[in-house]
PyMOL commands that place a pseudoatom at each C-alpha (Angstrom):
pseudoatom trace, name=CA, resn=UNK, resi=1, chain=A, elem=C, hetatm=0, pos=[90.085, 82.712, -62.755]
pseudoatom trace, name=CA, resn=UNK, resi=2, chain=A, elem=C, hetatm=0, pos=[89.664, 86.156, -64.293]
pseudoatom trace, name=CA, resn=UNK, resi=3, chain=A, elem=C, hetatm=0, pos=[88.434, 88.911, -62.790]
pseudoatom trace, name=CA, resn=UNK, resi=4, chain=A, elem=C, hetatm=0, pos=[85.646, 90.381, -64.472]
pseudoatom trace, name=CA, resn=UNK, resi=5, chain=A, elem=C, hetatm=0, pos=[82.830, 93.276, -63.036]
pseudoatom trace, name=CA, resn=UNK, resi=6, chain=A, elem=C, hetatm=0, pos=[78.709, 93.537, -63.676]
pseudoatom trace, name=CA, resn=UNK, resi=7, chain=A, elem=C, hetatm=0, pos=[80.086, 97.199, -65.287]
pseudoatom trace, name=CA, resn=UNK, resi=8, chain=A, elem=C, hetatm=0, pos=[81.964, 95.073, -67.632]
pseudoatom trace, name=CA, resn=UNK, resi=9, chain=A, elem=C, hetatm=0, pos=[79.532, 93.015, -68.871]
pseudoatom trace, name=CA, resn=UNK, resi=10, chain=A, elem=C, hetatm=0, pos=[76.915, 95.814, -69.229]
pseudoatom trace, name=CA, resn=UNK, resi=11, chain=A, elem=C, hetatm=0, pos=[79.232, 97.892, -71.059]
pseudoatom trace, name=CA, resn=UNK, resi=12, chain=A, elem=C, hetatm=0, pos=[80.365, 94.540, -73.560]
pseudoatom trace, name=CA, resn=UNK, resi=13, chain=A, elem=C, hetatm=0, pos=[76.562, 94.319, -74.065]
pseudoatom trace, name=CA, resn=UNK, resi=14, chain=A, elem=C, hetatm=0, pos=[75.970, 97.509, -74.921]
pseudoatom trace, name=CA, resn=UNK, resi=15, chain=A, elem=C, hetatm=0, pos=[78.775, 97.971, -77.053]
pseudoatom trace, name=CA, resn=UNK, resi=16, chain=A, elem=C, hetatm=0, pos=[77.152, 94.887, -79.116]
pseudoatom trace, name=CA, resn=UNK, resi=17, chain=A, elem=C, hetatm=0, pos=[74.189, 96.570, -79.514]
pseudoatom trace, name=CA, resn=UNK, resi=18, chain=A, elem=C, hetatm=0, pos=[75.678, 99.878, -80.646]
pseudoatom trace, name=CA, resn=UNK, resi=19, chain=A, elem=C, hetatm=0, pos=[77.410, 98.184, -83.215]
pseudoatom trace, name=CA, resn=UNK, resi=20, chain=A, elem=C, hetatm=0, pos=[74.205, 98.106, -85.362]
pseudoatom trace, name=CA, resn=UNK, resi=21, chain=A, elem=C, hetatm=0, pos=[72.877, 101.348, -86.593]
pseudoatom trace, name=CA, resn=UNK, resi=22, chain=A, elem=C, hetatm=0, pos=[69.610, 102.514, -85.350]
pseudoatom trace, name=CA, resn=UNK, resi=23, chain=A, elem=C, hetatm=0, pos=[68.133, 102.738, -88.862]
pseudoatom trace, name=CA, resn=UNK, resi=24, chain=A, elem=C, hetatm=0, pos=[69.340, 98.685, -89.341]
pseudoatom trace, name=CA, resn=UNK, resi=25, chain=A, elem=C, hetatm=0, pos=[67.265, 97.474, -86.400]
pseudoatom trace, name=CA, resn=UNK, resi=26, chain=A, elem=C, hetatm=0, pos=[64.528, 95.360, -87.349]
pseudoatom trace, name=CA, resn=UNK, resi=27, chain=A, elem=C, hetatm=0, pos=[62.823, 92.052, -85.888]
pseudoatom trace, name=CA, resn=UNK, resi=28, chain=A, elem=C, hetatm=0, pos=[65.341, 90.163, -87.390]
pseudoatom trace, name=CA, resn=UNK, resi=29, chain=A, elem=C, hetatm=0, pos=[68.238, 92.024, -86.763]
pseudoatom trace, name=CA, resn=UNK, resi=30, chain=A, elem=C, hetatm=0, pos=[69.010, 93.255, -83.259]
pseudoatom trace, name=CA, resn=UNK, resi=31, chain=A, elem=C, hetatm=0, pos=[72.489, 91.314, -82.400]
pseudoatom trace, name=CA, resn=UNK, resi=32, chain=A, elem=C, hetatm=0, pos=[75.379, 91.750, -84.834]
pseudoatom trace, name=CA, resn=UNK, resi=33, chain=A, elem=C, hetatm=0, pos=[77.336, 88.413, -86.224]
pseudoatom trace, name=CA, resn=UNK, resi=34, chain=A, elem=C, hetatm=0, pos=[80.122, 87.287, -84.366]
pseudoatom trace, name=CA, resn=UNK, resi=35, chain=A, elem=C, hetatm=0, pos=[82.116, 87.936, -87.514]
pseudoatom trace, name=CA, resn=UNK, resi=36, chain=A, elem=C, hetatm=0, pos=[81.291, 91.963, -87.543]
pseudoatom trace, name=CA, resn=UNK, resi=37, chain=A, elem=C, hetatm=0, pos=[84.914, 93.376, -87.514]
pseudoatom trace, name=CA, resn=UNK, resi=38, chain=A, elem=C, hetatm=0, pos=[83.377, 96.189, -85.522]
pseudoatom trace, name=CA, resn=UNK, resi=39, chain=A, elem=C, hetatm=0, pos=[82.338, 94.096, -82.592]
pseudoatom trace, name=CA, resn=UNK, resi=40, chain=A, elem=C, hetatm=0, pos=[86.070, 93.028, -81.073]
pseudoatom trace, name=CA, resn=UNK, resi=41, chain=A, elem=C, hetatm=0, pos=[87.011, 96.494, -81.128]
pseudoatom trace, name=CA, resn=UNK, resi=42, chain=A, elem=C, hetatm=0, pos=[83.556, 97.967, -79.679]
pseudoatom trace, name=CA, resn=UNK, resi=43, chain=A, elem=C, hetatm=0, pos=[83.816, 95.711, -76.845]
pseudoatom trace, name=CA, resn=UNK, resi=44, chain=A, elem=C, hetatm=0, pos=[87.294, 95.808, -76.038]
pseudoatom trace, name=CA, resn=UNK, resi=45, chain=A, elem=C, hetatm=0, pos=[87.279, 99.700, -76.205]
pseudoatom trace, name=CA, resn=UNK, resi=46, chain=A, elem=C, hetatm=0, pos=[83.999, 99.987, -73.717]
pseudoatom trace, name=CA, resn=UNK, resi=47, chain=A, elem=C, hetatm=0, pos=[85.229, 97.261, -71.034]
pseudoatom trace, name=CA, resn=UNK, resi=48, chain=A, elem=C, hetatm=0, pos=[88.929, 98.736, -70.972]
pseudoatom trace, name=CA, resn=UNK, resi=49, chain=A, elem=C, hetatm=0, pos=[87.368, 102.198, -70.603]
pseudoatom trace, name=CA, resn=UNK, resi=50, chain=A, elem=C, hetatm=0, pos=[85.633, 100.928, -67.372]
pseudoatom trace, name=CA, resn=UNK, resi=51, chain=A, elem=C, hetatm=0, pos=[87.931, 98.961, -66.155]
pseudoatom trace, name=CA, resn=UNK, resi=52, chain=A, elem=C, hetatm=0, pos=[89.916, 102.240, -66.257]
pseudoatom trace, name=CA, resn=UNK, resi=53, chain=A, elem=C, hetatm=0, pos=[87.600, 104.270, -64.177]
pseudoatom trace, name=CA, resn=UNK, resi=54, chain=A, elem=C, hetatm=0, pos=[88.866, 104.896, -61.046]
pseudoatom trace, name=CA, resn=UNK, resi=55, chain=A, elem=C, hetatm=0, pos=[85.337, 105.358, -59.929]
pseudoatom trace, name=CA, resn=UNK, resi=56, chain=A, elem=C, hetatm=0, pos=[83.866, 101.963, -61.477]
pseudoatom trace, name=CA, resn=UNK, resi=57, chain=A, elem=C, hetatm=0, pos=[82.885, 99.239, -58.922]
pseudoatom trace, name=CA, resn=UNK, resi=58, chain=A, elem=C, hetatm=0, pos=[84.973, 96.609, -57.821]
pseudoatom trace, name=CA, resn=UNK, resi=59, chain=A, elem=C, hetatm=0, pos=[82.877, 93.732, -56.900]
pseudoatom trace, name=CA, resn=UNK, resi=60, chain=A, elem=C, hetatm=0, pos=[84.464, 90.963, -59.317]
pseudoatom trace, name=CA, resn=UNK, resi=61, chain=A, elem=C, hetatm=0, pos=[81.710, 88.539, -60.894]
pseudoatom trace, name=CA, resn=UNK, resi=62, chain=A, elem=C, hetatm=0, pos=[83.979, 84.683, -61.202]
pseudoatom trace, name=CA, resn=UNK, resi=63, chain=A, elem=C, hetatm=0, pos=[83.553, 82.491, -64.241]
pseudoatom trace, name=CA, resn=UNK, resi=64, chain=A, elem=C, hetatm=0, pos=[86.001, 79.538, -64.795]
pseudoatom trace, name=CA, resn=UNK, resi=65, chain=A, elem=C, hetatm=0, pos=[87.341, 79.105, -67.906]
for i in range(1, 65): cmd.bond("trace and resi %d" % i, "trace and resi %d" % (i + 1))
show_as sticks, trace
zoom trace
């Protein structure tokens, strides 16, 4: 199992979200492909920054893979 925290997840969601520029949004277009080349990067660079604070929460959410 991995170990992964609600803080996580919220910050993986809103990295997806901030991927697309403010002035892009429409109807249409609120969730970025899965084949942006930002969105890897976005994610991984929000969840490893709270997974690195010290003062994040702890409680683990479990999924199986």
């Amino acid at each position: 199992m991995k170990r992964v925290t609600r803080e996580m997840l919220t910050a993986a969601a809103k990295a997806i979200a901030g991927v697309i520029p403010p002035d892009e949004v429409r109807p249409d277009y609120i969730i970025p492909s899965a084949f942006n080349e930002k969105v890897g990067p976005a994610v991984a660079d929000a969840v490893v920054q709270v997974a690195s604070d010290p003062s994040a929460s702890r409680t683990p959410i479990y999924f199986e893979f």
